[in-house]
N, C-alpha and C positions, 0 to 999 in steps of 0.2 A: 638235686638243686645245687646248682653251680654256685661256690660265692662270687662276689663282684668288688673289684676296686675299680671308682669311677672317677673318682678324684681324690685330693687332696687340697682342703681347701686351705688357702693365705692365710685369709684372716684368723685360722685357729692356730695356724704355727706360729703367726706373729704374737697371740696370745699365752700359748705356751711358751714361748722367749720371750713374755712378760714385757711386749711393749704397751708403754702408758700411754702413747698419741705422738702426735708432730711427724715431721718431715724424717723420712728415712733415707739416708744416703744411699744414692744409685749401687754404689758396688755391693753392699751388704747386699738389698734387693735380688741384685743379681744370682749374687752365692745362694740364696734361702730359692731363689727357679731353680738354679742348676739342681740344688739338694731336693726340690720335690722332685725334678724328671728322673734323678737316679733311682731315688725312693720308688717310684711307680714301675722303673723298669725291673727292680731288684725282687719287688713283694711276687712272692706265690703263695694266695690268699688262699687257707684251708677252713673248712666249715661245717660242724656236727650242729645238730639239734632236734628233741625228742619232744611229744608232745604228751602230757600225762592228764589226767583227772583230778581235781582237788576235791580230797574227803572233808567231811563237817569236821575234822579234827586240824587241818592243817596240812596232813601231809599230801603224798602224792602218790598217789594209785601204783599199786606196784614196786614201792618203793619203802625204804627207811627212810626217805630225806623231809624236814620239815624247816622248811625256810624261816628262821627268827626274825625277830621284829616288828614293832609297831609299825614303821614304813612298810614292811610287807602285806601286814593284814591290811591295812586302807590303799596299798597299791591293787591287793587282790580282791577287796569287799566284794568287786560283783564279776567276778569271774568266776566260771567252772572250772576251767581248763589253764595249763599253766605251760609255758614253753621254756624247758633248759636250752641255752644254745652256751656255746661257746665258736672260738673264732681263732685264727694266726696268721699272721703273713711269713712265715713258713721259717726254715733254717737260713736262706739266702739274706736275707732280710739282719738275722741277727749275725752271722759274718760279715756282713757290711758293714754293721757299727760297730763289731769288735776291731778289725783295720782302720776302721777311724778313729778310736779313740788312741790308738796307736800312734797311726799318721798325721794327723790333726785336729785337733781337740775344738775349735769350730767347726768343723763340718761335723763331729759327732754329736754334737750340741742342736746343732740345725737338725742333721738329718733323725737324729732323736725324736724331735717335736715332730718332722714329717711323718717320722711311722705311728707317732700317738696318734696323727690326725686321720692317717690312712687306714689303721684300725678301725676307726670310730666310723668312716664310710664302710667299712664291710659289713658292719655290724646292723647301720642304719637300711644299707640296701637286703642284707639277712632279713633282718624284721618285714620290710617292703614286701617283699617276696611270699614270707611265713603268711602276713598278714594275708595275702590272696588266696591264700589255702587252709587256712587254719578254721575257716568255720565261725567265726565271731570277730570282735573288735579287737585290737591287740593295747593293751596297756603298755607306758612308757618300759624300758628295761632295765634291770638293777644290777647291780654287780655287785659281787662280797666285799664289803667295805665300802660301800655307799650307804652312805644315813645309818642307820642302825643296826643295816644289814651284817651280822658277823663277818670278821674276814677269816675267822675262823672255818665259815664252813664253808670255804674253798675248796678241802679236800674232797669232800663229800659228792660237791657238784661236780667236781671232776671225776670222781668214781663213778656216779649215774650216768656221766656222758662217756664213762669209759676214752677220755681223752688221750691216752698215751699212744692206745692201739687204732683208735679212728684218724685220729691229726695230728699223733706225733708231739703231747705237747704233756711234758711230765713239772709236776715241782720241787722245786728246791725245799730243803729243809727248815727254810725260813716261809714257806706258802707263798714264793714269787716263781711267777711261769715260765716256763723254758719251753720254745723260745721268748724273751723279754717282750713282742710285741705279740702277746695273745690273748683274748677276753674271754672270761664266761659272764651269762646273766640270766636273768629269767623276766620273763613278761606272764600278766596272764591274757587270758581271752574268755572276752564279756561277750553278752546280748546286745549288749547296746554302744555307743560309741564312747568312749572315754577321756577324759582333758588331760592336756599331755601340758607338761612343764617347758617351761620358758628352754629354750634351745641355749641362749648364754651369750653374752656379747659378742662372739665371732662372729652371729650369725644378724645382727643387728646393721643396718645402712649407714647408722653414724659412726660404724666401729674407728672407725682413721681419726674423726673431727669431735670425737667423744670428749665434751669437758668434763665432765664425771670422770672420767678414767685419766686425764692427765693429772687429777689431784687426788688417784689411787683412790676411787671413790665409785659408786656404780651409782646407776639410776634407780635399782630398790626392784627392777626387773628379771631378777636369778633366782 
């Protein structure tokens, strides 16, 4: 299974550069396209993912790993089956923003937010994908250091994905990924179809015209 970058969408770079609302000057605009076409031409999107069994204990068939947390157990209540993946948009991707923060400290800024955003589509078309073949429903995806998820056990899931040797993607000794634009997470897979969690104001039609968000305020919808 091939991964895929399909886009890279505005509204969540605009988000990640923490715009609150109102008119955006035409040149900024411009610089934040230029910086997603480089982005999109620069990424070479690499992608592992195993599919395991969940024991009545927690863990994962075959494995030492057992994923902590209350979010985990009610992410996984009605799942058997549980999918490690991880994901990166490759070395090219992070010499890119190393010359930019060199050469120009906006564009590393921008194209920064571009690659968070460009992650997050390989990861959503990864699941896409998994979902058609996995046998069951697929539940939203976590990552170490979402909700209560340890970010502790990053290593771990990077060990069971064997990440270094599949996609090239080791850690640092603080548990931050090399290359800086790469994800792991895990989903499980139910019998039945599962409710997925609010997608986030990027993905919302009033993102631009948002009064809630000019006064750094949401709608109570995340």
């Amino acid at each position: 299974m091939e991964p895929r970058l399909t886009a890279i969408e505005e509204n969540e770079v605009l988000l990640y550069l923490g715009y609150k609302g109102g008119e955006i000057p035409a040149d900024i605009m411009e610089e934040i396209h230029r910086c997603m076409d480089v982005m999109m031409k620069a990424a070479r999107p690499r992608a592992v993912w195993r599919q395991f069994d969940l024991l009545p204990d927690g863990r994962l068939k075959g494995t030492d790993f057992f994923p902590q947390g209350k979010d985990i157990r009610a992410l996984l209540q009605d799942s058997s089956q549980v999918i490690l993946l991880g994901a990166t948009l490759g070395t090219e991707v992070e010499a890119l923003l190393r010359r930019a923060q060199v050469r120009n400290m906006t564009d590393a800024v921008i194209l920064d937010c571009c690659g968070s955003s460009a992650i997050e589509n390989v990861l959503d078309n990864l699941c896409e994908d998994i979902g058609a073949q996995a046998g069951g429903y697929l539940t939203d995806r976590f990552s170490p250091g979402y909700g209560d998820f340890p970010f502790a056990q990053q290593p771990e899931l990077c060990r069971v994905l064997d990440l270094p040797r599949r996609i090239g993607v080791t850690l640092s000794p603080g548990g931050l990924m090399i290359p800086q634009k790469s994800v792991t997470a895990l989903a499980g897979v139910a019998d039945r179809p599962q409710n997925k969690r609010f997608r986030g104001c990027a993905y919302c039609s009033q993102f631009k015209n948002c009064t809630y968000r000019k006064g750094n305020r949401t709608c109570g919808n995340q």
